[in-house]
N, C-alpha and C positions, 0 to 999 in steps of 0.2 A: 686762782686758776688761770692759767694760759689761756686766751682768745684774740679774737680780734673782731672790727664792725663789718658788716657785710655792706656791699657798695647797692644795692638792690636796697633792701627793706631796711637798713643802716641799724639795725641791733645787734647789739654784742655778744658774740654766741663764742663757746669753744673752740680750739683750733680742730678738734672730732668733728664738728659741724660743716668744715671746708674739704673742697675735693682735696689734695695733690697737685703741686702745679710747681715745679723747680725752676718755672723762669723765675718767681716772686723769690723773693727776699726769705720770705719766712717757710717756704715751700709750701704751701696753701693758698688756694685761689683768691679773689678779691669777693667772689659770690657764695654765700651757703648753699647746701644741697638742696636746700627745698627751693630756692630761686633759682637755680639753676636748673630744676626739674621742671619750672612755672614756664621759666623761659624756651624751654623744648619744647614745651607741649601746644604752646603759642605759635612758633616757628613752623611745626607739623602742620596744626591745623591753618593756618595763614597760607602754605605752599603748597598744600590736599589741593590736585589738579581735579576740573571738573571734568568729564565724559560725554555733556554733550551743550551745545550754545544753542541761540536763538539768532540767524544771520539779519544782520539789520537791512539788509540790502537787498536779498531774495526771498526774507521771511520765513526762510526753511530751518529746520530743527535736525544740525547738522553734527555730527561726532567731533572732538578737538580735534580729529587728526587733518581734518576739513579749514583748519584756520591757521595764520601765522601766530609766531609765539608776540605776547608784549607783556613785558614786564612790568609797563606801569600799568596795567589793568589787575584788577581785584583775581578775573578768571585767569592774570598769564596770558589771556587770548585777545587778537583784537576784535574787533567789532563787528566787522562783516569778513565770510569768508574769503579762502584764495580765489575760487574764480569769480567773486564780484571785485575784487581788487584787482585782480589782473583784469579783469576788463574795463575796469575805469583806468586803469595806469594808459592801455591800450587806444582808446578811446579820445584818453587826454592832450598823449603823446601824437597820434596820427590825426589828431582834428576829427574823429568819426561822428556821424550822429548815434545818439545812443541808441543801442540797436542793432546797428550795424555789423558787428561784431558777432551778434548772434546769428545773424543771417549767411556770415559767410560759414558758421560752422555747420549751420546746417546744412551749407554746399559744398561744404570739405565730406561731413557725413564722418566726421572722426577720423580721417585718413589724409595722408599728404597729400599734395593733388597735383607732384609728379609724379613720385615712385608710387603711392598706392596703397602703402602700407599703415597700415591702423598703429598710432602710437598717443600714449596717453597724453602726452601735452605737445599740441601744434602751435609753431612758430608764425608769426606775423610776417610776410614778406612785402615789401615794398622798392618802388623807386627812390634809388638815391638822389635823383635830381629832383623828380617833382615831391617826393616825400608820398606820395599817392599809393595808397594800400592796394594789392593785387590779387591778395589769398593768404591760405593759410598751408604751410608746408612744413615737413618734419626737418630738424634740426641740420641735419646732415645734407639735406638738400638746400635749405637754406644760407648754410656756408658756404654752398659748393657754388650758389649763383652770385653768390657777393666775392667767391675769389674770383671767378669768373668776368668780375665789373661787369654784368648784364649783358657782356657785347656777343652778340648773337655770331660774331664770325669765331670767337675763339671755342664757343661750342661746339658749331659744327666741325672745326682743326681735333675738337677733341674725342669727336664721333670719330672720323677718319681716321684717328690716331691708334683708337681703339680696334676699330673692325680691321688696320695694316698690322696689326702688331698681334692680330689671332691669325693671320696668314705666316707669321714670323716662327722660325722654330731652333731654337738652340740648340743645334744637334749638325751643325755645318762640319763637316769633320774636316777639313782645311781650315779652320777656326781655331784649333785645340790646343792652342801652344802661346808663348809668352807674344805678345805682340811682337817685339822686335827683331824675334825670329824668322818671320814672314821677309823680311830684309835682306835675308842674312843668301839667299837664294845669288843675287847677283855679283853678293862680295867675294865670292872665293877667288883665286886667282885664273884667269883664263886659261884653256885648255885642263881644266883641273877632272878626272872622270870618277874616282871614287873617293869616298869617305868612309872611315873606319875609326871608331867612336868604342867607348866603353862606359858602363855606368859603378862605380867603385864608391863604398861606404869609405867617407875619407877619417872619421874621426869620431870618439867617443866624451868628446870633452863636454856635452851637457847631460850625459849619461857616465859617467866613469864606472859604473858597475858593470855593464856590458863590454868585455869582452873579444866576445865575437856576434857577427852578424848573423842570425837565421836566415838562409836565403828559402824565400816565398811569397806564391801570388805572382810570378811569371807567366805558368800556364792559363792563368782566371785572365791576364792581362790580355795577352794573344789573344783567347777565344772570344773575350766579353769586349775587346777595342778592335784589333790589327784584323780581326774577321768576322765577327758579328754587326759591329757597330758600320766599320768601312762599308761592308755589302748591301747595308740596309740606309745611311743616310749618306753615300756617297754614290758609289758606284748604280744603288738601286736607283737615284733620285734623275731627274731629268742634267743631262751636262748645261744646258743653257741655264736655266734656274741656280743652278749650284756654282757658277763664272759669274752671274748677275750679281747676284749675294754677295759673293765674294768683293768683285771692284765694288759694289755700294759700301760696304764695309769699311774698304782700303780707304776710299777716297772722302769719307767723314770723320776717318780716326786717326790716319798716317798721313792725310792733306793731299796724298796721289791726284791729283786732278781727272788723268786717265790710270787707272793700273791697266796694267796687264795679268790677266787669268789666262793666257797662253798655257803652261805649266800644268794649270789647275784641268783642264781641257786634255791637256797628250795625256795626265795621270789618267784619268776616266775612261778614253778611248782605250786606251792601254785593260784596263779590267782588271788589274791585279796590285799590290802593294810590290814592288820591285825592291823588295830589302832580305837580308838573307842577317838571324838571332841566333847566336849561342851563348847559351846561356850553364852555368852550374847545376846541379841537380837541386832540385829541392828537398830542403831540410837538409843540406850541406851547413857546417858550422864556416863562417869564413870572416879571417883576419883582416881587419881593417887595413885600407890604402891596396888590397886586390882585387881584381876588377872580379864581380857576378855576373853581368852579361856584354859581351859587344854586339855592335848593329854595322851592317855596310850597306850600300845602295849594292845593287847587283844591276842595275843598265847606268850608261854613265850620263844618260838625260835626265837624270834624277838625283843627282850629287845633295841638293837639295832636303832629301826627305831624310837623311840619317839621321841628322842633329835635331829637325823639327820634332823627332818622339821622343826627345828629350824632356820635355815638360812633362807632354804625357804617362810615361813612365814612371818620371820623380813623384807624379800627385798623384799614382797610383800604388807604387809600391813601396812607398816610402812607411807606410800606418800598419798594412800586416807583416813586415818585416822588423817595425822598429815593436808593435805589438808583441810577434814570438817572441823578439831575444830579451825583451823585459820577463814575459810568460816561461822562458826558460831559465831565468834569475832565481824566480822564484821557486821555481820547481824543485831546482838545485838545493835550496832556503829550506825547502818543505820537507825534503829526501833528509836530509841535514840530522835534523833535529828529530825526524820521524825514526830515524836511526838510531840515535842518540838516547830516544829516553821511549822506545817501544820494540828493537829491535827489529823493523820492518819496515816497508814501505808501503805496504797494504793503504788502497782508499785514498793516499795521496792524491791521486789524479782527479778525486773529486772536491778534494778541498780549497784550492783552487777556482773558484768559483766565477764562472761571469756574470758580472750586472753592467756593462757598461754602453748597452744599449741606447738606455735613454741620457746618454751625454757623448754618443758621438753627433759627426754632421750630416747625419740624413740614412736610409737603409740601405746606402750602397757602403757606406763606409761603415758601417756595424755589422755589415758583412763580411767585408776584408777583415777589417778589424776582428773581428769574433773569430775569422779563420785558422788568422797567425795562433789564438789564441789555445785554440784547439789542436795543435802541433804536439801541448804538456800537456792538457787536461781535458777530460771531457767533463765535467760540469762547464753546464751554462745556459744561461737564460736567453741569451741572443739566436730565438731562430732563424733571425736569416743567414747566419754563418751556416750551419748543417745544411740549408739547401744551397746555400754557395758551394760548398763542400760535393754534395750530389749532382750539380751542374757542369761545375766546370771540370771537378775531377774524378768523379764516375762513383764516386762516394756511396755506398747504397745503407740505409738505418736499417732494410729486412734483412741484410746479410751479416751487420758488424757493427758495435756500439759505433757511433761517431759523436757523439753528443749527446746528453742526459740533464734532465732535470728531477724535481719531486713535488708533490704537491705542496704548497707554502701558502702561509696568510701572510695579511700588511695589517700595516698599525688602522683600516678604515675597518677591515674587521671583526680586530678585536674590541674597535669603540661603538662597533655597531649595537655588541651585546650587551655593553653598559659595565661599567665597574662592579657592578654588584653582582652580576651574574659573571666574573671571569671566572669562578672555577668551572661553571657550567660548562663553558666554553668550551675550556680544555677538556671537562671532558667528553662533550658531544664528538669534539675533531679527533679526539683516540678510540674511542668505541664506538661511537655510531657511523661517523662519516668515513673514517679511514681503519679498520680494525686491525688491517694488516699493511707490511711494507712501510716505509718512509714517510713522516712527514713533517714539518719544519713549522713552528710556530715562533713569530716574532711575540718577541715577552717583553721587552720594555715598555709596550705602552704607558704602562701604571709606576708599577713599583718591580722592578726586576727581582729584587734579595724576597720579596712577598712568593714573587712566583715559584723561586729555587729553594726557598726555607719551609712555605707553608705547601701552596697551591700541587704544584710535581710529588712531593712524597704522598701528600695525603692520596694520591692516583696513583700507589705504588704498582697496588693489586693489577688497577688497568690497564699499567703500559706493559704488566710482565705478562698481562693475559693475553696481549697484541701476538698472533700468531699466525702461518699462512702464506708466508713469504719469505723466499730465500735470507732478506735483509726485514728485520721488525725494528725498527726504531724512532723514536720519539725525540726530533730537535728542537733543544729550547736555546733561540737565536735571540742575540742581540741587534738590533738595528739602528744604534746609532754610539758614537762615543767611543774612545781611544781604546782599541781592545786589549790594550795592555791595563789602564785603569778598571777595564770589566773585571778580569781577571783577578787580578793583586789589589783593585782600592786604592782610591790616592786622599791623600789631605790635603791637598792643595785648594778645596773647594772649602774645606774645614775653617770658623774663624779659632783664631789661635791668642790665646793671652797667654805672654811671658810673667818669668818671675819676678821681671825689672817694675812690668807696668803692677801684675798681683805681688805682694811680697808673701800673702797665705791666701790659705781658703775662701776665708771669711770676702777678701775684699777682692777674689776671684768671680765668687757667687754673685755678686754687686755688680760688679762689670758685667756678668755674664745676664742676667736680667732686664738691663738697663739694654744690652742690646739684643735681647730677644722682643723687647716690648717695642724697640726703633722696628723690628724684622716685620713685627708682628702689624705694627700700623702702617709702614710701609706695604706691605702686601694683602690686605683689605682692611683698606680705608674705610670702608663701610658695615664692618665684622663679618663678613663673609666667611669669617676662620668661624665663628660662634664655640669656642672650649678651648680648651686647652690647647696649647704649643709646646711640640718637643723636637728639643733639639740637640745634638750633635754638636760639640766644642774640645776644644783640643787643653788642656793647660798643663806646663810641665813635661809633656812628653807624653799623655797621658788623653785618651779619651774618654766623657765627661757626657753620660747622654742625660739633658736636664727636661724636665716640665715645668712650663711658666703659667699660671692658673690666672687669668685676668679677670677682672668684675666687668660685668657685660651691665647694658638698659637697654630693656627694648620699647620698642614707640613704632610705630604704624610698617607692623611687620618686619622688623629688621633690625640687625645689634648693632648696638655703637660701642665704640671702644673709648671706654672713661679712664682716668686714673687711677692706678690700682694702687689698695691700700688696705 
C-alpha cells in the first residue's frame, strides 16, 4: 500500500491520510489530517483574544480596546494601558513630575485650551527652546503654533491677515479679465477712438463631430454680467474704494508702483457700460470661423473696454454653447435610430437625460451648462438650469414644460433594504409609494439578470396594475457599466481556455477547477464564500456554467478553505 511518514507524529499512514498539496512532489502534504487538525486547534486557542485585562499601572479592569497590541505577551496585550503609557512616555520625554500631567488635564477639563473644543485625545504643547510644558491643546492647534515658531508677531500678521481679507471681496468687476489685459489700455495707437471686435467659434478640431455651433447664453450673459453684476459691484459700490482696490492690486501683481485708476473713475462717474453688442439670435445653427457676436466702445474715452469682455465672455459662453452643440449631436443620434427601428420620435426628448450636475465647477456653471442642454431635451436633473432658464429668459414651468424629471432611487436605497428583502423593495416603490406615473429604479445594485429574469416578472400583476396617470411606467435603470455590454453581454470579463492549452474535455475541466479554486481563495481568504462556487468560463467557443464544491473546517466560527479532495 502507497504511503508515506508524517513529519508531526512520524508514523506511516496512507497517502488517504495526507491533505492535497501539489507544491510536494507526491501531491500530499508532509502532515496527516489528524496533525494538521491538532495543529489548528492549538493555533485557535493560543490566538483566542481576551476581552478584558487587569492595567498594571492604574489597577483598573479595562476592555483590550483600552491597550496596545504586543505580540510577545500571552494576552497580544501589553501590560498597562494607553493612557498609563502615554503618560509615562510624556512624563519621561518633558522631565514632568509624576502627576503633573494629570493636573493639567484637569485644567484642560478635556478641551483644547485655545479653540475650546472637546476632542478625545489632547496634544502636549511646549516650548521649543526651554523644552517647558505649557498645556495641553488639540492637534490642529498644536501644528498651528509650531508653524507658527511661537513668535507672537507672526500671529498677530496673521489675525490682521484674516479680519483684511473678510473686508476683501472678489467681485471687483474691473478685475474680470486676463491680467494682461488691464495693459492693453495704453497700447493702442494714439488718437485711436473705437474698437470693434467679434467673438467667432474658430474650430472643431477636438470636437470633430460638431459641425456647427449652437449660439447660447448671450442674453443670461448681458443680464447676469454687463447689468446685474456691473450695477451692483461697480457702479453701486463707493468710486474711491473701487480706484483704491484697483491700484492695490495693479501695484502687487504688474509691479506699477503708482497705477493709475483715472479710467476706472470717468467709467463710474459716467454710470453706464458705453459698449454697444450684436449678437446672432439664439439657437441659430452657425458655421464655424463666423463671427456670433461683435462688441464696439460707443464713446471714444473708452477704446479700452471692447476687448477687456473678451475674457469675460469666453469663460462664460464658452460651456452652454459648446454643452448644446454636443446636446444637439446627440439628439440627431437619438432621432436616428428612434426612427430607424420604432418609426417615431416620440419620448426622445426625454432620453437624453441630464446628470451632470455633480461634475461640473460650481452652480453657476451647471446652470449655463444644464441650459445649453435643454435647447434638445427636457429631461434633467440639474435644477438650477430651469431656474436659469426662468431668470434670465422669462421661462415660466406654470405655462410650459421647460424641464422634467421622475421620481428615481440610488444604489444607497436599494442597500438600505438589504439583499434579502429586494423584491420587497421593488415592490413597495410600484404599489405602495408610487402606484401611478413614472418611476425609475437603479437595479444593478446586486445582481442585474436576477432582477430582469426573476424579481420584474414575478410583479408582472403590479406593474400592469400601475394606473392613474397619463404615462404608467416602471424603469429598471442601470447605473453603472458600458450600456452597450448591458445590453448585448460581453466575454471579455469571461476566463477563456483554448483548444491549444485543453485539447478535450476531460483536461478542460482540470484547468477549469484549478482556477476556480485560485478564484475561490483568492477572494476569501478566510471562506467567507462558505459552499459552493459557480462559475461562468468560455471553452471552444462555448459557454460552460461550472460548480466547484470545496471541503470546508470550521474552528472558532469561521470556514477555512483546505484542499480539496
Amino acid at each position: 500500500m502507497a504511503g508515506k511518514k508524517c513529519n508531526d507524529c512520524c508514523e506511516f499512514l496512507s497517502l488517504n491520510e495526507f491533505h492535497n498539496n501539489k507544491r510536494n512532489n507526491d501531491g500530499k502534504s508532509n502532515k496527516c489530517r489528524n496533525c494538521t487538525r491538532i495543529r489548528e486547534r492549538r493555533h485557535v486557542e493560543k490566538s483566542k483574544p481576551v476581552s478584558e485585562k487587569l492595567c498594571k499601572g492604574c489597577n483598573r479592569i479595562l476592555s483590550s480596546a483600552m491597550y496596545h497590541k504586543n505580540a510577545g505577551k500571552r494576552s497580544g496585550l501589553c501590560e498597562k494601558c494607553k493612557d498609563c503609557r502615554n503618560t509615562e512616555i510624556v512624563e519621561k520625554r518633558y522631565n514632568l513630575k509624576k502627576g503633573k500631567l494629570a493636573i493639567l488635564k484637569h485644567r484642560a477639563n478635556n478641551a483644547c485650551e485655545i479653540c475650546k473644543e472637546s476632542v478625545e485625545l489632547l496634544a502636549v504643547d511646549h516650548c521649543h527652546t526651554t523644552n517647558k510644558v505649557r498645556g495641553l491643546l488639540c492637534s490642529n492647534c498644536n501644528n498651528g503654533l509650531g508653524r507658527f515658531k511661537d513668535n507672537t508677531e507672526y500671529l498677530n500678521n496673521a489675525i490682521n491677515y484674516l479680519q483684511e481679507s473678510k473686508k476683501m471681496k472678489f467681485n471687483h468687476a474691473m478685475l474680470l479679465a486676463d491680467m494682461y489685459k488691464i495693459s492693453h489700455r495704453v497700447q493702442y495707437p494714439e488718437g485711436t477712438e473705437y474698437v470693434y471686435s467679434n467673438w467667432t467659434p474658430r474650430s472643431n478640431k477636438h470636437l470633430p463631430m460638431i459641425k456647427e455651433v449652437v449660439c447660447v447664453g448671450i442674453q443670461g450673459f448681458v443680464k447676469e454680467y454687463l447689468i446685474d453684476y456691473f450695477d451692483e459691484h461697480f457702479f453701486g459700490r463707493n468710486k474711491e474704494e473701487i480706484a483704491s482696490e484697483y491700484r492695490r492690486f495693479l501695484k502687487h501683481t504688474l509691479f506699477i508702483e503708482e497705477p493709475d485708476s483715472s479710467h476706472i473713475e470717468e467709467l463710474h462717474d459716467l454710470g453706464y457700460l458705453p459698449i454697444e453688442i450684436k449678437a446672432l439670435d439664439e439657437g441659430t445653427l452657425v458655421p464655424f470661423r463666423v463671427p456670433m457676436i461683435t462688441i464696439e466702445n460707443t464713446n471714444p474715452k473708452f477704446i479700452w473696454l471692447t476687448n477687456y469682455f473678451e475674457t469675460l465672455i469666453s469663460s462664460y459662453l464658452w460651456k452652454p454653447m459648446t454643452t448644446a452643440s454636443i446636446a444637439k449631436v446627440y439628439r440627431e443620434m437619438l432621432d436616428k435610430y428612434a426612427l430607424e427601428t420604432t418609426g417615431s420620435t416620440e419620448g426622445v426628448e426625454f432620453q437624453g437625460h441630464d446628470f451632470s450636475m455633480r461634475g461640473q465647477s460650481g452652480l453657476h456653471d451647471a446652470a449655463r451648462s444644464g441650459f445649453g442642454h435643454l435647447l434638445f431635451f427636457q429631461g434633467t436633473d440639474t435644477i438650477p438650469a430651469i431656474q436659469y432658464a426662468e431668470f434670465h429668459y422669462n421661462a415660466n414651468i406654470e405655462t410650459e414644460l421647460v424641464g422634467c424629471s421622475v421620481p428615481a432611487t440610488e444604489h444607497s436605497i436599494q442597500c438600505s433594504y438589504g439583499k434579502e428583502n429586494e423584491r420587497e423593495t421593488y415592490r413597495r416603490l410600484i404599489q405602495d409609494l408610487y402606484p401611478s406615473g413614472i418611476v425609475s429604479i437603479v437595479s444593478d445594485t446586486w445582481d442585474l439578470w436576477e432582477v430582469l429574469t426573476d424579481i420584474v416578472p414575478s410583479l408582472k400583476e403590479e406593474i400592469l396594475a400601475r394606473k392613474g396617470a397619463p404615462i404608467n411606467k416602471v424603469v429598471v435603470r442601470t447605473d453603472s457599466g458600458d450600456p452597450a455590454d448591458i445590453l448585448c453581454g460581453t466575454l471579455s470579463s469571461i476566463k477563456t481556455f483554448t483548444k491549444e492549452k485543453c485539447p478535450d474535455k476531460k483536461t478542460f475541466l482540470e484547468y477549469a477547477q484549478d482556477y476556480m479554486e485560485c478564484k475561490l481563495k483568492s477572494e476569501t481568504p478566510h471562506g467567507e464564500h462558505g459552499g459552493d462556487l459557480t462559475c461562468d468560463v468560455v471553452y471552444d467557443g462555448k459557454i460552460y456554467n461550472l460548480t466547484y464544491s470545496p471541503d470546508w473546517n470550521r474552528y472558532d466560527k469561521q470556514y477555512y478553505l483546505i484542499d480539496n479532495y
